[in-house]
MDAnalysis code that builds the backbone (N, CA, C; Angstrom):
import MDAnalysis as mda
import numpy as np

u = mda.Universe.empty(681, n_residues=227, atom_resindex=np.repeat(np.arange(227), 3), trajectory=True)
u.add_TopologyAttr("name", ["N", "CA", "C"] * 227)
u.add_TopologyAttr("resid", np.arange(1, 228))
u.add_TopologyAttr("resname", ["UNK", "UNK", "UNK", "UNK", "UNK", "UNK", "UNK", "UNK", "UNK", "UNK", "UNK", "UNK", "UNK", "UNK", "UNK", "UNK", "UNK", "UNK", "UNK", "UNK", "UNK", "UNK", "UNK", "UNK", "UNK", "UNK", "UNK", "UNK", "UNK", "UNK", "UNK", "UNK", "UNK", "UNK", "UNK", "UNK", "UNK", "UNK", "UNK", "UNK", "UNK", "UNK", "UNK", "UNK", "UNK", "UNK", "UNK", "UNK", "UNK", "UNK", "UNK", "UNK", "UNK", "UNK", "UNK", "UNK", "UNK", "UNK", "UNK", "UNK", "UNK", "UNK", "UNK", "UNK", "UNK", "UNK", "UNK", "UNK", "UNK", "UNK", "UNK", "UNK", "UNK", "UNK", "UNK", "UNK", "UNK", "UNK", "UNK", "UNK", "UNK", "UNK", "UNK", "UNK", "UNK", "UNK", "UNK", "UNK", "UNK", "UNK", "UNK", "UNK", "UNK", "UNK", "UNK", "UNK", "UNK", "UNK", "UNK", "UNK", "UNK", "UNK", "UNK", "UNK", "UNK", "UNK", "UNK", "UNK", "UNK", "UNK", "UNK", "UNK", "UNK", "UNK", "UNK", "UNK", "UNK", "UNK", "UNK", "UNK", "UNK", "UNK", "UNK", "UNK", "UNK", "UNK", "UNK", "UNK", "UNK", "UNK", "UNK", "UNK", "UNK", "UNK", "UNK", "UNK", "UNK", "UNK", "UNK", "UNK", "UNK", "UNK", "UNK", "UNK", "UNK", "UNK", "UNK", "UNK", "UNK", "UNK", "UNK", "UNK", "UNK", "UNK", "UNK", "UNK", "UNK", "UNK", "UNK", "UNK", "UNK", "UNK", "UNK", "UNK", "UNK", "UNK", "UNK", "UNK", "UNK", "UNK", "UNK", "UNK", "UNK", "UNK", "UNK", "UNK", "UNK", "UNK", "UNK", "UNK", "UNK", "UNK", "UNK", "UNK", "UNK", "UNK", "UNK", "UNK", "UNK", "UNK", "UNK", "UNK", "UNK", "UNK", "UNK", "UNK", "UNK", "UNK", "UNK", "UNK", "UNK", "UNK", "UNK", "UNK", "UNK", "UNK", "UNK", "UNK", "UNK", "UNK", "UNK", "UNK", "UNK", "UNK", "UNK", "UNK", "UNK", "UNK", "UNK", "UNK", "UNK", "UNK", "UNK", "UNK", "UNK", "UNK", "UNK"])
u.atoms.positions = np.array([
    [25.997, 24.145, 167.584],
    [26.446, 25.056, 168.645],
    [25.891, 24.648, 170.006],
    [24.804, 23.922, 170.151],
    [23.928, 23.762, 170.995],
    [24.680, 22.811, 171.901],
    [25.049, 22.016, 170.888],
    [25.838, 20.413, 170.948],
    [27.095, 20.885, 171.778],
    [27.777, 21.312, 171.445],
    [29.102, 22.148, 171.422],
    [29.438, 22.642, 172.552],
    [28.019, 23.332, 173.254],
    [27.908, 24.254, 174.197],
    [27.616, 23.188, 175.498],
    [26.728, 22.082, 175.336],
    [26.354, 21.116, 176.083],
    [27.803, 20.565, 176.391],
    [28.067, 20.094, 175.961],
    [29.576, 19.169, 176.184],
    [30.666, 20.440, 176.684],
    [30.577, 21.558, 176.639],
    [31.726, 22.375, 177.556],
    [30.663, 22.920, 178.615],
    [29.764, 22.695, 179.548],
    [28.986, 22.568, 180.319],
    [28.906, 21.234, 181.289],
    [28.929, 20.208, 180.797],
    [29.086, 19.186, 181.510],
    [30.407, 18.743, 181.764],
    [30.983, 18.472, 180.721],
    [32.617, 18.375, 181.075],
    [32.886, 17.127, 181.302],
    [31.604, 16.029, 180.392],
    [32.021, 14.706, 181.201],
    [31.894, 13.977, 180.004],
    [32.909, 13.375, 179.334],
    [32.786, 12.293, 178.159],
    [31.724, 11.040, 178.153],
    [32.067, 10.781, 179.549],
    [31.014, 9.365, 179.568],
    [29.261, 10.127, 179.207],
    [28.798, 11.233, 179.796],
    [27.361, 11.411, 179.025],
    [27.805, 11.958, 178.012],
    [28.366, 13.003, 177.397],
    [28.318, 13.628, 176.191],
    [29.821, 13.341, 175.926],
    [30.088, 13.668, 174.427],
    [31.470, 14.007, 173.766],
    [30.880, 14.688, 172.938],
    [31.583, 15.613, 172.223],
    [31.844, 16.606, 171.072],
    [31.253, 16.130, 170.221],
    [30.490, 17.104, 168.767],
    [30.187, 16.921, 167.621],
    [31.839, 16.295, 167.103],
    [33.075, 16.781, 167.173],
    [33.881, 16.471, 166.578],
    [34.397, 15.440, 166.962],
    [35.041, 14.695, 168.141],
    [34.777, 13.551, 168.619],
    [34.043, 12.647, 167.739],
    [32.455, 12.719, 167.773],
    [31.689, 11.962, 167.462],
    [31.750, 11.359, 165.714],
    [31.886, 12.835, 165.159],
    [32.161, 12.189, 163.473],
    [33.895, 11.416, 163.618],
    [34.243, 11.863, 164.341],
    [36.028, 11.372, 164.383],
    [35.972, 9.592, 164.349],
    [35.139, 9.452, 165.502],
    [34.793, 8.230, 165.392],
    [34.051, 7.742, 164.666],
    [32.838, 8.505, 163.747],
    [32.329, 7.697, 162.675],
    [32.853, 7.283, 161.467],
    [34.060, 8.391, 161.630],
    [34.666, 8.128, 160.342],
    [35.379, 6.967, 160.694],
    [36.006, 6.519, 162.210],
    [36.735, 5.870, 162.187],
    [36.116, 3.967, 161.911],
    [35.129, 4.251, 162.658],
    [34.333, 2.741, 162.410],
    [33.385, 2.654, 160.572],
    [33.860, 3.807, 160.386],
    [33.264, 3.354, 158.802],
    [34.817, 2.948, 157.888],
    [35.411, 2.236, 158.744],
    [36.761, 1.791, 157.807],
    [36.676, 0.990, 158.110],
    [35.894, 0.248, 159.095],
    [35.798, -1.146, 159.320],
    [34.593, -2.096, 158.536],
    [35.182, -3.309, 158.576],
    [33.975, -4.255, 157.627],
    [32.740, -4.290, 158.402],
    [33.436, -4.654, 159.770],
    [31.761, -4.772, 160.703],
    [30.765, -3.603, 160.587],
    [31.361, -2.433, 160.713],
    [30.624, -1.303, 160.599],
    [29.420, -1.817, 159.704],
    [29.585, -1.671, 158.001],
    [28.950, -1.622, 156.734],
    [28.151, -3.185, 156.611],
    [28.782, -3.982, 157.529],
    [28.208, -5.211, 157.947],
    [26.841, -4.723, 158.517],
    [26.899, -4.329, 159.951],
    [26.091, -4.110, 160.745],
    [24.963, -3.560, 159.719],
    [25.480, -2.305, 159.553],
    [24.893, -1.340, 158.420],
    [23.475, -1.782, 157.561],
    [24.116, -2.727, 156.478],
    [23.700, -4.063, 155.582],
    [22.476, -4.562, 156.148],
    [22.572, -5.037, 157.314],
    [21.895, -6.006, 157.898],
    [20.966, -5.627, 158.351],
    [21.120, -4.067, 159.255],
    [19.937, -3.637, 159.769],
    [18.849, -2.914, 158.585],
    [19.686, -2.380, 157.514],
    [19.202, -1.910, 157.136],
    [18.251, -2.243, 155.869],
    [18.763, -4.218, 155.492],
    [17.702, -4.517, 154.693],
    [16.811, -5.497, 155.612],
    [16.804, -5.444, 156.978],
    [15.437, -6.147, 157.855],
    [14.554, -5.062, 158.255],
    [15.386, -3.852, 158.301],
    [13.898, -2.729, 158.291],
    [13.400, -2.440, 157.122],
    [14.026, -2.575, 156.213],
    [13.252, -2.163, 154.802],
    [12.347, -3.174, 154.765],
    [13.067, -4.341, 154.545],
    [11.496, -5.347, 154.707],
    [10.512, -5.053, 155.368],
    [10.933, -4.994, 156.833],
    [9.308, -4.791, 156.669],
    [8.607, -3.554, 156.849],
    [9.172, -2.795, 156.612],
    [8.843, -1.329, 155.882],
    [7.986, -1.590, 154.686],
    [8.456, -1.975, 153.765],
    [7.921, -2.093, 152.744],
    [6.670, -3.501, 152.674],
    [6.623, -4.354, 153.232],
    [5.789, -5.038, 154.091],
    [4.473, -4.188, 154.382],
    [5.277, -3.518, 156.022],
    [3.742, -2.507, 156.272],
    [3.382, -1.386, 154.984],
    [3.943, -1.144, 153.908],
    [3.266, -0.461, 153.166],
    [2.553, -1.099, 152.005],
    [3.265, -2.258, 152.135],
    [2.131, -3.134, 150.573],
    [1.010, -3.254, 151.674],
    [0.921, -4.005, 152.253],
    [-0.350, -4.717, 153.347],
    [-1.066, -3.573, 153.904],
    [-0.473, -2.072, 154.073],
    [-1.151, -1.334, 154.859],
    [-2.199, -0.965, 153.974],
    [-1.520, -0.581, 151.933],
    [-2.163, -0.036, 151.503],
    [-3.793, -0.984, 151.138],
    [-3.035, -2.318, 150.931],
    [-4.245, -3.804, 150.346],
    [-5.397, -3.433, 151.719],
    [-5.137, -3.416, 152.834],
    [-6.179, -3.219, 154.520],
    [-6.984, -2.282, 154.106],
    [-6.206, -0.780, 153.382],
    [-6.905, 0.298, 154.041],
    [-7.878, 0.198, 152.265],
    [-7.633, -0.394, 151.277],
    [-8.473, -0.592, 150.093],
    [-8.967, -1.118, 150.597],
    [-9.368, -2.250, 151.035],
    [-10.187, -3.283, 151.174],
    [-11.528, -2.538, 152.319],
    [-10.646, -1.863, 153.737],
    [-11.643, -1.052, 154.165],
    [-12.700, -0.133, 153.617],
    [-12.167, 0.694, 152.531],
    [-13.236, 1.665, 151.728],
    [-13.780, 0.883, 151.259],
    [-13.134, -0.351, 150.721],
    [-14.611, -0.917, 149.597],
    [-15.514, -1.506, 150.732],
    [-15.160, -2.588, 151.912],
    [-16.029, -2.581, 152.365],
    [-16.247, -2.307, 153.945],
    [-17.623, -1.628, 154.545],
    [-17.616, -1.005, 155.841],
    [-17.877, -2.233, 156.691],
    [-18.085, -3.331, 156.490],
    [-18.114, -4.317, 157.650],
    [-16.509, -5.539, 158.030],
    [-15.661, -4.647, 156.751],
    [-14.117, -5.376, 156.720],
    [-13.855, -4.170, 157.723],
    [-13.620, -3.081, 157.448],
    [-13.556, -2.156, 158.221],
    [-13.940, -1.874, 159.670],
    [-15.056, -2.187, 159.917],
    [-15.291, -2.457, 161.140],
    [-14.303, -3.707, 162.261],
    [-14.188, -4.523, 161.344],
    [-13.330, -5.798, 161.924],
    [-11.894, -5.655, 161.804],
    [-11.314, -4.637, 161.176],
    [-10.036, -4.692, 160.962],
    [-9.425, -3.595, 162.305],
    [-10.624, -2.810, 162.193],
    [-9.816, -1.121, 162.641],
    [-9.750, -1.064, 164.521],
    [-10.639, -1.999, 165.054],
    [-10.022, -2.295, 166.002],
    [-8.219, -2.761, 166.363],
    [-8.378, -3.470, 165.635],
    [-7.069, -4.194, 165.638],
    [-6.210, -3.593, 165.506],
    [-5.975, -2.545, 164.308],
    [-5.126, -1.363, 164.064],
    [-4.893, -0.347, 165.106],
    [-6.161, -0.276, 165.429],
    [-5.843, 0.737, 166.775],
    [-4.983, 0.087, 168.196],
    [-5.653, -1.154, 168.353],
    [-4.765, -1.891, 169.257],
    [-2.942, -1.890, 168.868],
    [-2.994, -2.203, 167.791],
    [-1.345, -2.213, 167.295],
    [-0.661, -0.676, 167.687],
    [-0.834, 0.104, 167.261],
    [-0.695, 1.688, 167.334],
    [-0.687, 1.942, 168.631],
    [-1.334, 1.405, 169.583],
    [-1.173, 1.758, 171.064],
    [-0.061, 1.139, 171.866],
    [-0.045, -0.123, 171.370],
    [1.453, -0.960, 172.329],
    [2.401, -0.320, 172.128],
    [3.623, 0.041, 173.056],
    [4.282, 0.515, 172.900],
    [5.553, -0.859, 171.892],
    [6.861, 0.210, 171.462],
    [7.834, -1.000, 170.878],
    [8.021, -1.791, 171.581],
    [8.162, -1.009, 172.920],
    [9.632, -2.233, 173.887],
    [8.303, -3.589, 174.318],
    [6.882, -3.170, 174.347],
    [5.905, -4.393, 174.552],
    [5.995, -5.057, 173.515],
    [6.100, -4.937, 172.186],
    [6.178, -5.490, 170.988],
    [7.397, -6.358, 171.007],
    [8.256, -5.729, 171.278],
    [9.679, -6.685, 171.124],
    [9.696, -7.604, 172.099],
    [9.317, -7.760, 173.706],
    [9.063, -8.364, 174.615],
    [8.664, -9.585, 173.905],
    [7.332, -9.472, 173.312],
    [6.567, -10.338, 172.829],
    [7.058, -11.303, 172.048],
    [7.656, -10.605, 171.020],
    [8.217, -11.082, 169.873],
    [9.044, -12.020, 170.012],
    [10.294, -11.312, 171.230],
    [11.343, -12.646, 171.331],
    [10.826, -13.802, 171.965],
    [9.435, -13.674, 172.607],
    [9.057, -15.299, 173.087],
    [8.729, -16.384, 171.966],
    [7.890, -15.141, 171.117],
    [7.642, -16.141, 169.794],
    [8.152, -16.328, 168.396],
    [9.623, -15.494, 168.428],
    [10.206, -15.634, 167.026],
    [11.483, -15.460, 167.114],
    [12.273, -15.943, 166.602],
    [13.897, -15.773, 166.210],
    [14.033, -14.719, 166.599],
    [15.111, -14.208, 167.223],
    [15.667, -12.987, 166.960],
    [16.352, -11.655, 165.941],
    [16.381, -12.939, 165.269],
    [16.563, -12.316, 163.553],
    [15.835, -11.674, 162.894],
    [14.502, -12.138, 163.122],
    [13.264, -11.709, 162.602],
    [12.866, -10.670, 163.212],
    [13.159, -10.151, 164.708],
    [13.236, -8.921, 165.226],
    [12.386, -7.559, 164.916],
    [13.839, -7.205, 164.187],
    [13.827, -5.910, 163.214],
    [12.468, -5.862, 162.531],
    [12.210, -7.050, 161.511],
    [11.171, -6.995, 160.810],
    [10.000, -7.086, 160.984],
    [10.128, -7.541, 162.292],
    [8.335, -7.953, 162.519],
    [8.458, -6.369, 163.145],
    [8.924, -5.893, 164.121],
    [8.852, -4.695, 164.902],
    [8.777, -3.421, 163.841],
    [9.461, -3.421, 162.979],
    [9.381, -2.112, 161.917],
    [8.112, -2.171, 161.136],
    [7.396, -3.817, 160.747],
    [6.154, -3.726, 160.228],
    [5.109, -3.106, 161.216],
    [5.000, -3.779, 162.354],
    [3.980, -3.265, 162.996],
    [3.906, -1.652, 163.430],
    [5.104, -1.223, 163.527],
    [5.226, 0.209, 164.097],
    [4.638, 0.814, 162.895],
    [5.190, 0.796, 161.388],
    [4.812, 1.419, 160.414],
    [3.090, 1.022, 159.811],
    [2.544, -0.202, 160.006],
    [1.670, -0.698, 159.510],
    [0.522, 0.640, 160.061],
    [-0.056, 0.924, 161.269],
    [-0.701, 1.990, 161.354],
    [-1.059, 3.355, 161.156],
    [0.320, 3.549, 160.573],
    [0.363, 5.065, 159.965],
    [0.022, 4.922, 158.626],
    [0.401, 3.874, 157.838],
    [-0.099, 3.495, 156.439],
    [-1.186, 3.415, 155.854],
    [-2.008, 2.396, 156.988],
    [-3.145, 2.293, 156.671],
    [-4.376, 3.451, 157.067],
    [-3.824, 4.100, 158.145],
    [-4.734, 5.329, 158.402],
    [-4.770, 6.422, 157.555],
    [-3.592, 6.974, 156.760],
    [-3.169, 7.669, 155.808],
    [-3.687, 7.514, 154.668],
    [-3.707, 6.125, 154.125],
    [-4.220, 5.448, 152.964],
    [-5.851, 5.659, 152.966],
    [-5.890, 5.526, 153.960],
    [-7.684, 5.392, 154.201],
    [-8.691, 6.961, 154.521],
    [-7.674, 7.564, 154.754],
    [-8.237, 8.528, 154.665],
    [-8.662, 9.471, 153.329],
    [-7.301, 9.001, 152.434],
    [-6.622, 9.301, 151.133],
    [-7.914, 9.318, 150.040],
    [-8.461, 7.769, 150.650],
    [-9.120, 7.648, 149.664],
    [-10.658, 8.398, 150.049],
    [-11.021, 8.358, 151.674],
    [-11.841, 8.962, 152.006],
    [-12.297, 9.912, 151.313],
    [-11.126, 11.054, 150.877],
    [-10.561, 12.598, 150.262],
    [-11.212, 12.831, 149.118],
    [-11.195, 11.229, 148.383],
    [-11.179, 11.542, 146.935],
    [-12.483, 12.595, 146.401],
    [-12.813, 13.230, 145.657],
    [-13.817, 14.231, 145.239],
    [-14.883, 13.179, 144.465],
    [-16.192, 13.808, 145.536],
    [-16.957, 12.349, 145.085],
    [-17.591, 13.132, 143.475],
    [-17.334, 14.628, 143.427],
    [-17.529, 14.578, 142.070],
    [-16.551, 14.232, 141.079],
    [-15.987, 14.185, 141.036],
    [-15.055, 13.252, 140.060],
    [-15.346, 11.675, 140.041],
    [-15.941, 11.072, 141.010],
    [-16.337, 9.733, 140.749],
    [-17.501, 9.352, 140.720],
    [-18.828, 10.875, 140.403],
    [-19.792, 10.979, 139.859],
    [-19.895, 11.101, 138.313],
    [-18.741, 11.619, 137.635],
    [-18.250, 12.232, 136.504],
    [-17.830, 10.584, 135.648],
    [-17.262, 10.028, 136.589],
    [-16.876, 8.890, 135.939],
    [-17.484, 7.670, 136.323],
    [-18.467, 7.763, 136.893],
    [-19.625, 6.860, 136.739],
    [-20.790, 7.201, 135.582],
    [-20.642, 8.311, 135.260],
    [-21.796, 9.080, 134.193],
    [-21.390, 8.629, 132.757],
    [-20.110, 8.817, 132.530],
    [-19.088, 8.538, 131.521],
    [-18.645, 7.007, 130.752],
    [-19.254, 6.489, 132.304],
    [-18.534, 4.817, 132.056],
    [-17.421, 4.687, 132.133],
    [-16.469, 5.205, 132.822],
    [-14.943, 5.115, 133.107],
    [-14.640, 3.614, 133.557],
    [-14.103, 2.945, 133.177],
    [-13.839, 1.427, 133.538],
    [-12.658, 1.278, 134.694],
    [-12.873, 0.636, 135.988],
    [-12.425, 0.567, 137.008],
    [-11.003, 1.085, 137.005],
    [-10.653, 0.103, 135.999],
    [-8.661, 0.387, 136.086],
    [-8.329, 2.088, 136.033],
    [-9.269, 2.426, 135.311],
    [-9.023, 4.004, 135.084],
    [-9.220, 5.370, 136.025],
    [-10.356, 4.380, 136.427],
    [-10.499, 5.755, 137.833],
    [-9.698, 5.627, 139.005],
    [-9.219, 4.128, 139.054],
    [-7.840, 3.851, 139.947],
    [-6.721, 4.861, 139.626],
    [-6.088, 4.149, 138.318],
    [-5.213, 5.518, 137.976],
    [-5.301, 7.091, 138.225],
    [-6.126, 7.377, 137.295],
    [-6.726, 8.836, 136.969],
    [-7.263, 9.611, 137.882],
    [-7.782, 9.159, 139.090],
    [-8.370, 9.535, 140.112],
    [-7.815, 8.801, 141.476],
    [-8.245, 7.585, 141.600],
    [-8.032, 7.847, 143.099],
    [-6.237, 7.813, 143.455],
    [-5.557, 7.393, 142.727],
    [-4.258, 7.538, 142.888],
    [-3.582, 9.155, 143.265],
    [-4.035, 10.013, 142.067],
    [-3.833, 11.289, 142.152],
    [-3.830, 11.488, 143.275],
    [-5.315, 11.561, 143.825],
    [-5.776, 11.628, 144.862],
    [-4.939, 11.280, 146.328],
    [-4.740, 9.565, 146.476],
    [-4.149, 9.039, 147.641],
    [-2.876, 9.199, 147.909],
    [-1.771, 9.283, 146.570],
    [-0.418, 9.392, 146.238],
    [-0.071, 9.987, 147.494],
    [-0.376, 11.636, 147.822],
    [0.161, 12.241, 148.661],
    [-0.363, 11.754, 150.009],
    [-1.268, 11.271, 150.351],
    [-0.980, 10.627, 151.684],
    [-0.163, 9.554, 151.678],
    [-0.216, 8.776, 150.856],
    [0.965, 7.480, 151.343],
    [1.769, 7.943, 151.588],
    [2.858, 8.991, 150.636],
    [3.658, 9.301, 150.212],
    [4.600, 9.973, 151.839],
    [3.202, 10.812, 152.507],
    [3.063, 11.761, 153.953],
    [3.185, 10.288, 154.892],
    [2.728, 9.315, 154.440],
    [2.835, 8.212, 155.653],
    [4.441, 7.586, 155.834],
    [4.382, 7.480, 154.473],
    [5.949, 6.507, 154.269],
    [7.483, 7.576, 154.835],
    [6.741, 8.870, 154.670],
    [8.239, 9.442, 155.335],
    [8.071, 9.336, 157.085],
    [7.197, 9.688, 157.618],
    [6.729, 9.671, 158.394],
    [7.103, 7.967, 159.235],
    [6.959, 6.996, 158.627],
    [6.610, 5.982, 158.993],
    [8.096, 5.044, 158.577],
    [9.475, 5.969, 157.579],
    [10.728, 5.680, 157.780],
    [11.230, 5.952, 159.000],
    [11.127, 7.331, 159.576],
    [11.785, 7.692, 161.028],
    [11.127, 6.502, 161.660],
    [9.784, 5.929, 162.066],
    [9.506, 4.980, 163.239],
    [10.139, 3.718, 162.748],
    [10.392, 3.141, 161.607],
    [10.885, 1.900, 161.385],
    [12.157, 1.538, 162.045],
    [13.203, 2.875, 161.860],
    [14.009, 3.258, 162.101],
    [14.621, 2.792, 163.950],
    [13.528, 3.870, 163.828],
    [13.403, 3.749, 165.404],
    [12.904, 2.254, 166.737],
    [12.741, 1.181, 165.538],
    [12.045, -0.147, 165.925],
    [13.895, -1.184, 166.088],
    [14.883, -0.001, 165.623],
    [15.854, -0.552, 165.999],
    [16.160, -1.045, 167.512],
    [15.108, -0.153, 168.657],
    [15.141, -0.792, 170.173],
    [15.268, -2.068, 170.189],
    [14.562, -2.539, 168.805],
    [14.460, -3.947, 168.950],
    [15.212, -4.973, 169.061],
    [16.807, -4.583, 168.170],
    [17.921, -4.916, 167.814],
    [18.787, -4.926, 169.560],
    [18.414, -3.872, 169.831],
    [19.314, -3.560, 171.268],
    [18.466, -4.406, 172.131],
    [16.884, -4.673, 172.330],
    [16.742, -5.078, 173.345],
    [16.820, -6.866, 173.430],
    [17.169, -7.148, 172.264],
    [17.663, -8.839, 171.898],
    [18.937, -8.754, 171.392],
    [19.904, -7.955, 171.099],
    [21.071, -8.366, 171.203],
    [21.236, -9.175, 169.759],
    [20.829, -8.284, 168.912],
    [21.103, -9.174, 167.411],
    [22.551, -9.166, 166.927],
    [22.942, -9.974, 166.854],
    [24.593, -10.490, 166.622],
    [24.220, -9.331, 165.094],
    [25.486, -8.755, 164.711],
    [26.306, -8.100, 163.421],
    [25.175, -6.986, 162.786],
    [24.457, -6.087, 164.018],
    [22.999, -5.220, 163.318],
    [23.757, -3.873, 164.581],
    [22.821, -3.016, 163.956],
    [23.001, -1.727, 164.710],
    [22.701, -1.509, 166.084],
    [21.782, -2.170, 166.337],
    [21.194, -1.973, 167.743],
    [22.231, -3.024, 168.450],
    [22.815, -3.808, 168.069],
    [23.894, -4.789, 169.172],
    [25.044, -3.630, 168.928],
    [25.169, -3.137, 168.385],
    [26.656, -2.322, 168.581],
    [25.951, -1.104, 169.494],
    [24.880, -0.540, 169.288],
    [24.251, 0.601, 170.410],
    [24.544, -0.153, 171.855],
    [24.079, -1.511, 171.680],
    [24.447, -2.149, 173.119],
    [25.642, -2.574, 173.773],
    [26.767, -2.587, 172.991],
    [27.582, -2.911, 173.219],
    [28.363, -1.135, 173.777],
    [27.646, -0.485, 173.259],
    [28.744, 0.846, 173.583],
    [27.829, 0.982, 174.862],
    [26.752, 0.988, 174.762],
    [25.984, 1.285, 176.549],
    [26.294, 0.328, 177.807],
    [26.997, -0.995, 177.119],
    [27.449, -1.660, 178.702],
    [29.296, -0.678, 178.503],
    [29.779, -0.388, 177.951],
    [31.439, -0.432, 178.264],
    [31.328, 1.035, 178.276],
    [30.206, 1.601, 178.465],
    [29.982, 3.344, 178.603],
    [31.052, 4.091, 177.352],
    [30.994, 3.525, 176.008],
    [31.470, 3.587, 175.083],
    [30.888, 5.332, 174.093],
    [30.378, 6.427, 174.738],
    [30.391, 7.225, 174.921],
    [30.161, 7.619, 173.156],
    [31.288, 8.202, 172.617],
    [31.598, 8.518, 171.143],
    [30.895, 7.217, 170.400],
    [31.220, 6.009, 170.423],
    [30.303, 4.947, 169.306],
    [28.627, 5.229, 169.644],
    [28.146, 5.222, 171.010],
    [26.800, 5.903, 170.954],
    [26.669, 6.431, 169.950],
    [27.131, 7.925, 169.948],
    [27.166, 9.186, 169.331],
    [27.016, 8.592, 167.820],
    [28.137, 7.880, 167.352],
    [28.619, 7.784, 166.027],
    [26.995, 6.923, 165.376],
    [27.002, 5.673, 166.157],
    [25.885, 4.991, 165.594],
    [24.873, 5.679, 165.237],
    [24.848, 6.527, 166.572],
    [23.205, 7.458, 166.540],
    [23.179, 8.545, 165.669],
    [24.352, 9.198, 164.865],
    [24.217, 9.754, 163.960],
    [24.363, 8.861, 162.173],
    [24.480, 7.623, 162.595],
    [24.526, 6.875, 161.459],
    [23.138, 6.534, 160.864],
    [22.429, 6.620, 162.220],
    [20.815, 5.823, 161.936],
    [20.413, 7.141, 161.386],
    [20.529, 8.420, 161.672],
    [19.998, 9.206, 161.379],
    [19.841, 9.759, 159.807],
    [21.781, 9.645, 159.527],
    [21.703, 9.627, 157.925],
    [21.068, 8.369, 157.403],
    [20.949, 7.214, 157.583],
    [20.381, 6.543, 157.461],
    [19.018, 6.346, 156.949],
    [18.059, 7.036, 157.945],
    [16.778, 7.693, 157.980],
    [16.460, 8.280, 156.451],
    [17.128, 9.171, 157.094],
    [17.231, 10.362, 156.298],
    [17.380, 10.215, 154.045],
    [18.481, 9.246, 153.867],
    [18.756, 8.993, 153.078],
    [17.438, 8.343, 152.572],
    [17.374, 7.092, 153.100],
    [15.766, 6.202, 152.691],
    [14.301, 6.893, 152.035],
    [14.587, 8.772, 153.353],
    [13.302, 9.063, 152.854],
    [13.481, 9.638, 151.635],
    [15.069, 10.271, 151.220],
    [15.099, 10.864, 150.134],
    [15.034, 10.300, 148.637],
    [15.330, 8.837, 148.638],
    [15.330, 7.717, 147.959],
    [13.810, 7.373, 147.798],
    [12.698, 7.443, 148.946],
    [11.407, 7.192, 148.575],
    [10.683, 8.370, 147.930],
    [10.893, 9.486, 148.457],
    [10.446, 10.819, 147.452],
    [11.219, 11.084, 146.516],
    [11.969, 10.963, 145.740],
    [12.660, 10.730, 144.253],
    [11.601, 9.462, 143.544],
    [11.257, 8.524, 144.286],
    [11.044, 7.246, 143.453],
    [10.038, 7.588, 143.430],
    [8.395, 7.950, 144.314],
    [7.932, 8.432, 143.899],
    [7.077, 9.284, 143.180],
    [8.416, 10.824, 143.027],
    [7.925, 11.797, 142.725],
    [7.909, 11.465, 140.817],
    [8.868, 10.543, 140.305],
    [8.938, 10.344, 139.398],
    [8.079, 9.323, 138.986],
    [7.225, 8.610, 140.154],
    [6.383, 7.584, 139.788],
    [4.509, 8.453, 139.548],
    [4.928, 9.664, 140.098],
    [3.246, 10.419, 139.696],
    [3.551, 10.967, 138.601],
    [4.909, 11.648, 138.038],
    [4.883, 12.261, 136.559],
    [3.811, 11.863, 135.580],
])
């Protein structure tokens, strides 16, 4: 309604068009190959390195608890990453890497800090009586991994990785600000030079289901992976 109300207020297609407009046209570019092309493309270079910053975030932020002088040397660095903004990241990037590679290096680094801070705290959490209990017991490493600190960390990763789909997501600037031939962010750019109004719209509600879908796909996988 909000939407709705905005666009019979302004009265001007080139900034806004209609909710209905906007799916009109999504439906219409989802009959095309390029569309599901684009789609494809962006969407398995952010998973990479999505899933990237979450193997590596979680191996950093273990390696930190076990030890406080890795920790000391790492967590600068993390904090430095977390502060650059994207569009400095992508700047960077295209001096020193393909453009292809883009997406992936930019979605790792954006996500890599929320992972590992999450993770590390996770384990921070764990109840040091329970790993008094199983030091008394003789619990053998593999087990208090499982049995404990997993229990334990599950729900922060779990709080990072949704969290840390919307920013991957969002590392699509990256796509637009290099102009990646057959990805999402070159079609965002292509509708912002020809003031292409409705494909804005359409894309920008594509990334969103997009988003959206990924996180529901990672909390299914898993909610069935703590059973």
């Amino acid at each position: 309604m909000v939407w709705e109300g905005a666009n019979a207020l302004i009265e001007s297609n080139i900034i806004i068009v209609s909710p209905r407009t906007t799916f009109v046209r999504l439906y219409q570019l989802s009959l095309t190959i390029e569309f599901w092309h684009s789609i494809g493309t962006s969407l398995g270079r952010i998973m990479y390195g999505f899933i990237l910053a979450l193997v590596i975030g979680i191996v950093i932020a273990i390696a930190s608890a076990t030890s406080k002088v890795f920790y000391r040397l790492v967590l600068p660095a993390i904090n430095t990453i977390n502060a650059i903004p994207i569009a400095s990241f992508t700047v960077i990037a295209l001096m020193a890497m393909s453009s292809h590679n883009l997406s992936v290096f930019v979605a790792f680094v954006t996500v890599l800090p929320i992972i590992f801070y999450n993770t590390h705290k996770g384990i921070e959490s764990t109840d040091p009586l329970l790993l008094e209990m199983a030091k008394v017991f003789n619990v053998p490493p593999w087990k208090k991994a499982v049995y404990i600190y997993f229990k334990t960390v599950a729900p922060y990763v779990i709080s990072a990785a949704n969290v840390g789909i919307g920013f991957a997501w969002k590392s699509g600037i990256a796509e637009l600000i290099g102009v990646v031939r057959g990805t999402i962010g070159a079609n965002l750019h292509t509708a912002r030079i020809f003031l292409q109004t409705a494909d804005l719209f359409a894309w920008t509600i594509a990334i969103v289901l997009l988003s959206y879908g990924m996180e529901r796909v990672f909390r299914l996988f898993f909610g069935r992976v703590m059973k």
